[in-house]
C-alpha positions in Angstrom: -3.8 36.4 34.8 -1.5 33.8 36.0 1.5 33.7 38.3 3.8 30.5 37.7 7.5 30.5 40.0 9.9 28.2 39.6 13.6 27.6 41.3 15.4 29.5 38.1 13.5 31.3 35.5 16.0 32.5 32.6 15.6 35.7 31.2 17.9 38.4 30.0 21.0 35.6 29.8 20.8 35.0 33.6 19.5 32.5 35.8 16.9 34.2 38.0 16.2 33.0 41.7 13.2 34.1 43.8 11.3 35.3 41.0 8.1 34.6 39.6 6.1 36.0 36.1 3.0 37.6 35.8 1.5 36.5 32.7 -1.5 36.3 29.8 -0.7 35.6 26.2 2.0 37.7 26.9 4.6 38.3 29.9 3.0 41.2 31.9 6.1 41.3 35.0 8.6 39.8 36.7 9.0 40.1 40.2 9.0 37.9 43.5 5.8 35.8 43.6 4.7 37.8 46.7 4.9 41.2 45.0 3.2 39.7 42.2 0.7 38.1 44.4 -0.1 41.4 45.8 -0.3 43.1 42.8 -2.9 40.1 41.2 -4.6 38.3 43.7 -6.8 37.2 42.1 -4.3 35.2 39.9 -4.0 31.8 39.1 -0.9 30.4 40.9 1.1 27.9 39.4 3.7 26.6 41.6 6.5 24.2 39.6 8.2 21.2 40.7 11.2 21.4 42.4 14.4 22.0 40.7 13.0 23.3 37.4 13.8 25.8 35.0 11.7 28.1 33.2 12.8 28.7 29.5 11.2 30.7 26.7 9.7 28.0 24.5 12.3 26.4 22.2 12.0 27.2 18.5 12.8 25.0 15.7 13.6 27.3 12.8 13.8 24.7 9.9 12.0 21.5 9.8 10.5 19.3 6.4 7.4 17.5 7.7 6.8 15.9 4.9 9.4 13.2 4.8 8.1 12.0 8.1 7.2 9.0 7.3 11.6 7.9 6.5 12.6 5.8 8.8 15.3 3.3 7.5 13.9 4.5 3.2 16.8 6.5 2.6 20.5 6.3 2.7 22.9 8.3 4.9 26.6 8.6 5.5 27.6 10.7 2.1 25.3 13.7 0.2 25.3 12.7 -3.1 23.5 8.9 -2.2 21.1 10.2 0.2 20.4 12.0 -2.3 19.5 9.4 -5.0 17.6 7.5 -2.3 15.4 10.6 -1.5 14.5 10.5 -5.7 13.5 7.0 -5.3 11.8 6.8 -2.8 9.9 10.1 -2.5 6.7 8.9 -3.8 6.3 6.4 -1.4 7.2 8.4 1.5 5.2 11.3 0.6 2.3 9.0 0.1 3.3 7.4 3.8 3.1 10.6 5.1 -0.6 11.2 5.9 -1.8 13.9 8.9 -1.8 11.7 11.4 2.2 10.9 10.8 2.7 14.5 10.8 0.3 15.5 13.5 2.8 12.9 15.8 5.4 14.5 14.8 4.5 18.1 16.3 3.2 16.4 19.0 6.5 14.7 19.9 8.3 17.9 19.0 5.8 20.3 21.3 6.5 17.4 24.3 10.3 18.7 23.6 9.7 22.0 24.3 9.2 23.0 21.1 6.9 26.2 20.8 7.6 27.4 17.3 9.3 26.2 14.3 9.8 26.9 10.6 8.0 24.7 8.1 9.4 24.2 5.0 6.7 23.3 2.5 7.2 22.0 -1.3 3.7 21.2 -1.6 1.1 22.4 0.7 0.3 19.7 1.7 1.5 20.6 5.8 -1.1 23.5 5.5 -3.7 21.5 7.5 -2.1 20.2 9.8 -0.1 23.4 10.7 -3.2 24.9 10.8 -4.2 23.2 13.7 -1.0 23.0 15.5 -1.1 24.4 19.1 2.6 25.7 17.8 3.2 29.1 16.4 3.9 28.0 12.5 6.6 30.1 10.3 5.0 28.1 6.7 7.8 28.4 4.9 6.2 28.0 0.8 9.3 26.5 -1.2 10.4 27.5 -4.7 12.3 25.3 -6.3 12.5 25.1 -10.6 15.9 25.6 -12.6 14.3 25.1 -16.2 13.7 28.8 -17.9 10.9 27.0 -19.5 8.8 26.2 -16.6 10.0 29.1 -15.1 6.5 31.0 -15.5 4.7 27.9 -14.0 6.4 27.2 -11.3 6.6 30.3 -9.8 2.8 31.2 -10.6 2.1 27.9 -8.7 4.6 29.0 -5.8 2.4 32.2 -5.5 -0.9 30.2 -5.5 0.8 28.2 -2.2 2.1 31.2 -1.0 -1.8 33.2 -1.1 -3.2 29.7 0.6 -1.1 29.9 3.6 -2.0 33.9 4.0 -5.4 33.0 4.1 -5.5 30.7 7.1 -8.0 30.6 10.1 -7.7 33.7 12.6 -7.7 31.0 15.2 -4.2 29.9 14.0 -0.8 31.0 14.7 0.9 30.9 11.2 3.0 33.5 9.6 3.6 32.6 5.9 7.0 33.0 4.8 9.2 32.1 1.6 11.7 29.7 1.5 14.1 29.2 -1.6 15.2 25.4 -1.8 18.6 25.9 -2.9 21.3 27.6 -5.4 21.4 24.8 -7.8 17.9 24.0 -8.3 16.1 27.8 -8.3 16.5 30.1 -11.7 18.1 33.4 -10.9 14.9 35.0 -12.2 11.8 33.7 -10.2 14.5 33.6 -7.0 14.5 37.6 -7.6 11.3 37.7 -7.9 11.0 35.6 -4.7 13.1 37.5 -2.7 10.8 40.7 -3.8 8.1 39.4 -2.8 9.1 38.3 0.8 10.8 41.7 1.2 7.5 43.6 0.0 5.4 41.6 2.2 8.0 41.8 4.6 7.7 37.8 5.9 10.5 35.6 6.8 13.0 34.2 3.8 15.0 31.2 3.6 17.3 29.3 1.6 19.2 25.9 2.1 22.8 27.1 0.6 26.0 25.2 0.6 25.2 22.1 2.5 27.9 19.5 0.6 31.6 20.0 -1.3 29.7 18.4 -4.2 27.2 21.5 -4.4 29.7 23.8 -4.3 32.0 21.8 -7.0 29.1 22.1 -9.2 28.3 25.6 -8.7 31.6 26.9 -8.9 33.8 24.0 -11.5 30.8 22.4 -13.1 32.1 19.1 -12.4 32.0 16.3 -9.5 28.8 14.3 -8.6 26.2 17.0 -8.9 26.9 16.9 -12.3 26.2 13.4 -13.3 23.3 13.9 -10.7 22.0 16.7 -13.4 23.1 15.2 -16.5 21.2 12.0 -16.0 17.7 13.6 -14.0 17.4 17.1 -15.6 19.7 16.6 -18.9 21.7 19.4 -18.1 25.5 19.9 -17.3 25.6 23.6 -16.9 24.7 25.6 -13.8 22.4 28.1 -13.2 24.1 30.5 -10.9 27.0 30.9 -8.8 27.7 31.1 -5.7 28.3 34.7 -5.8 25.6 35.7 -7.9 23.3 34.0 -5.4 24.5 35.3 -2.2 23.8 39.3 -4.1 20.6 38.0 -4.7 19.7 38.0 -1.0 21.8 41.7 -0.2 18.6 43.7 0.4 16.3 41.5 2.6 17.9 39.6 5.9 17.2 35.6 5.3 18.1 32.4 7.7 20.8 30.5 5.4 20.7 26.7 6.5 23.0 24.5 7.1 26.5 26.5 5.2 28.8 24.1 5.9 30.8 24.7 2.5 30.6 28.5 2.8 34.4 29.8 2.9 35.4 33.1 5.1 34.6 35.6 2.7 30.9 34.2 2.0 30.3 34.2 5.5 31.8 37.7 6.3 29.1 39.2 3.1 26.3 37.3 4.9 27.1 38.8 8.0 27.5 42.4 6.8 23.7 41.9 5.4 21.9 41.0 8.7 21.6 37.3 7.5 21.7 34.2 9.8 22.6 31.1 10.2 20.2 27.5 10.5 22.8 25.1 11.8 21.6 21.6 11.9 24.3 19.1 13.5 23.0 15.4 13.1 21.3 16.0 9.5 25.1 17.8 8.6 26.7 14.3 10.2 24.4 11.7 9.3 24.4 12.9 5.5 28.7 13.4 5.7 29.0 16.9 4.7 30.8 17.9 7.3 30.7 20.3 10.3 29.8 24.3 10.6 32.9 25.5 12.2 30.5 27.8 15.2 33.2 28.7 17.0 34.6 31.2 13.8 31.0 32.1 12.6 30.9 36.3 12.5 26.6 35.6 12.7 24.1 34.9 14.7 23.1 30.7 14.1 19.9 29.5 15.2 19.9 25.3 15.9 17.3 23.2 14.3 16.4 19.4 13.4 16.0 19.4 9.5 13.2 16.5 8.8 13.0 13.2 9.6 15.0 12.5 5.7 17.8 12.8 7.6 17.5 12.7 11.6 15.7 10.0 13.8 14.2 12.8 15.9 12.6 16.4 15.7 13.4 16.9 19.5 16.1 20.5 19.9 16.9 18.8 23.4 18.3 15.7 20.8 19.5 18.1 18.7 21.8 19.9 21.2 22.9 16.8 22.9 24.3 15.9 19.6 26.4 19.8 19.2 27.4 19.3 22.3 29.1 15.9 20.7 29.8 17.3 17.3 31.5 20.4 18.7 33.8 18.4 21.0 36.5 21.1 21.2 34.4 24.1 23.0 34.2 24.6 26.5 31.3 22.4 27.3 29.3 25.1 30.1 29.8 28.0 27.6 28.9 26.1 24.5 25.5 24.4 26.3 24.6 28.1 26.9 25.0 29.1 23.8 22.8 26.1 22.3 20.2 27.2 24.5 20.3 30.4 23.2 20.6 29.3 19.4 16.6 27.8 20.2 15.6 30.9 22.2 16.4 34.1 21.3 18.5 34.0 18.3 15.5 31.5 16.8 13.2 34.1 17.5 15.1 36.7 15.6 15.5 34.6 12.5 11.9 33.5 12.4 11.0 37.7 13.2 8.7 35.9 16.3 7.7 38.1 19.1 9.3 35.5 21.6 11.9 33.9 22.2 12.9 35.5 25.9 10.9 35.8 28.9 10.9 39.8 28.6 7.9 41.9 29.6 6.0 42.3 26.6 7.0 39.3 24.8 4.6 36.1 23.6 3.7 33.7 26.8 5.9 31.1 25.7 7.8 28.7 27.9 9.3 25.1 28.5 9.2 24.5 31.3 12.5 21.7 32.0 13.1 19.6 35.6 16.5 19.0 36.6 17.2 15.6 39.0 18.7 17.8 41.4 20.2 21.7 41.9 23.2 22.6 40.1 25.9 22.9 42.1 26.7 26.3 40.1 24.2 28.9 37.6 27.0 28.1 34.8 25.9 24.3 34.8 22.4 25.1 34.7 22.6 24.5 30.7 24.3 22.1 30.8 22.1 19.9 32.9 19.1 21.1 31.5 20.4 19.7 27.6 21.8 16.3 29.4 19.1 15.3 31.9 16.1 16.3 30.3 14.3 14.5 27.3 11.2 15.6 27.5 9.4 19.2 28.7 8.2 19.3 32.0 5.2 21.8 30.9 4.8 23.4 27.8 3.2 26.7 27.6 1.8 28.5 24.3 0.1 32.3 24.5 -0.4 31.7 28.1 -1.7 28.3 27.6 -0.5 25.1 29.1 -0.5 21.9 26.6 1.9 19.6 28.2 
């Protein structure tokens, strides 16, 4: 057992004062530190700095690890030629991106606080080294295939990925999950099948939908760049699905949509009435031009998360939500800092289906542990200051277990 106190731990959407948790992989109380001390005193104290804040670890629900080698490779400011540059490119970067690239990566994202995020894997080739993250691990396996004649392939190999990442060392903390890459590139037969699966083996499902005007020009006029994009890689110039019929696909089994900036009202309002969520990632949506989720309006729950390094210069949330806090420059700054910092808490948690996510009696020892320069002058800045002052975690804790 363990008893760590700091000057604010935040828990149930308040900033507690004089208060202390009781914890061992999981929270066990909250209480003053001298109740707790009497109650354990045999303990392990942990006293923070001054002026910190106790969070529940921060959650990344969508990152690519395998383009984390990019640094200057590919091309941003419109969709459509980042795009191209990612098809060019690829090889090399994938080939680049060796363990060691990726094991800095989770190491520079569990320095930000970062106690969970969602993988998304095309290949398998992240297995390993999520394997032996000190992270919890939500391996998203990726379908992707829009040819009826590989169909059968394809998704045979999916499940092959899919059974590998079930089968991982008990000493890990991976959940394997199902992630659909998009409505353009998946046939509307092995994404059914897909979705079945997940919702049979009832694990976490994902989909990047809507993400650029030219994906939705496609999908809905067969026209605009996505179609000389098709034409001239996959000899194609008809669609497989619309919009609509892809959104049904996904009515009987909750799934984190990422990114939506193109969805319209009514899309929105159907994903909402199925217990779906949002992944809202604001410097991949700006640095790639597609534009910017409209937050304020959404009627669902949005999680914030970094994409991959193919189109941000950082896997850090506290990056991340410095750059909403920009992006979303007409919201109330204090009220929308909170909210940030509850799109990589709770909310996160929910769309991955992780046990964490608040500091709750019951729930996963997780925490990030953030140090402020000084003490707010108010609890409704305490966001705020933690997002603009901090750039790296304090401590980090996992299951109970300190790594930073």
């Amino acid at each position: 057992m363990k008893i760590i106190t700091a000057d604010y731990i935040y828990s149930g959407g308040v900033y507690l004062q004089n208060r202390a948790i009781a914890f061992g992989e999981k929270i066990e109380e909250i209480d003053t530190f001298e109740a707790l001390l009497d109650k354990y005193p045999d303990a392990e104290r942990i006293k923070s700095a001054p002026y910190t804040v106790i969070y529940p670890g921060f959650i990344n629900t969508h990152v690519h690890l395998e383009f984390s080698a990019n640094r200057t490779s590919l091309r941003y400011g419109a969709f459509m030629p980042w795009l191209d540059s990612v098809i060019a490119n690829r090889d090399e970067l994938l080939q680049e991106c060796d363990n060691s690239v990726m094991e800095h990566e989770i190491n520079e994202m569990l320095n930000s606080g970062i106690t969970s995020f969602g993988a998304i894997s095309s290949f398998g080739t992240e297995l390993e080294v999520c394997e032996n993250a000190p992270q919890r691990v939500v391996f998203f396996n990726e379908l992707i295939g829009s040819n009826p004649m590989y169909a059968d392939m394809l998704y045979n190999d999916w499940l092959e990925r899919l059974e590998a990442s079930t089968q991982t060392e008990p000493s890990s903390r991976i959940t394997p999950a199902v992630a659909i890459h998009a409505p353009y590139s998946v046939h509307p037969v092995i994404l059914q099948k897909a979705v079945t699966e997940a919702k049979k083996r009832k694990i976490p499902l994902t989909t990047h939908f809507l993400e650029s005007q030219a994906e939705r020009e496609w999908l809905e006029k067969r026209e605009g760049t996505f179609k000389a994009f098709f034409e001239k890689y996959f000899n194609t110039s008809t669609p497989v699905t619309t919009v609509e019929e892809f959104i049904h696909a996904f009515d009987h089994y909750p799934a984190l949509f990422v990114h939506a900036v193109q969805a319209n009202k009514e899309e929105l309002d159907h994903l909402a009435s199925k217990g779906h969520s949002i992944a809202h990632c604001p410097r991949s949506n700006r640095y790639l031009g597609v534009g910017r989720l409209k937050i304020e309006s959404l009627p669902l729950p949005f999680s914030v998360a970094t994409d991959g390094l193919s189109s941000n210069d950082s896997l850090s949330l506290l990056d991340e939500m410095r750059a909403a806090l920009m992006l979303h420059h007409d919201l109330e700054i204090k009220r929308l800092a909170q909210s940030l910092i509850d799109a990589v808490t709770i909310k996160a948690a929910r769309a991955l289906q992780l046990d964490a996510g608040e500091i709750k009696v019951g729930k996963a020892a997780d925490f990030a542990l953030l140090t402020l320069p000084d003490i707010p002058q108010s609890d409704e800045e305490i966001a705020l200051w933690s997002i603009l002052h901090t750039k790296k975690a304090s401590s980090v804790y996992i299951a109970g277990e300190q790594y930073v």
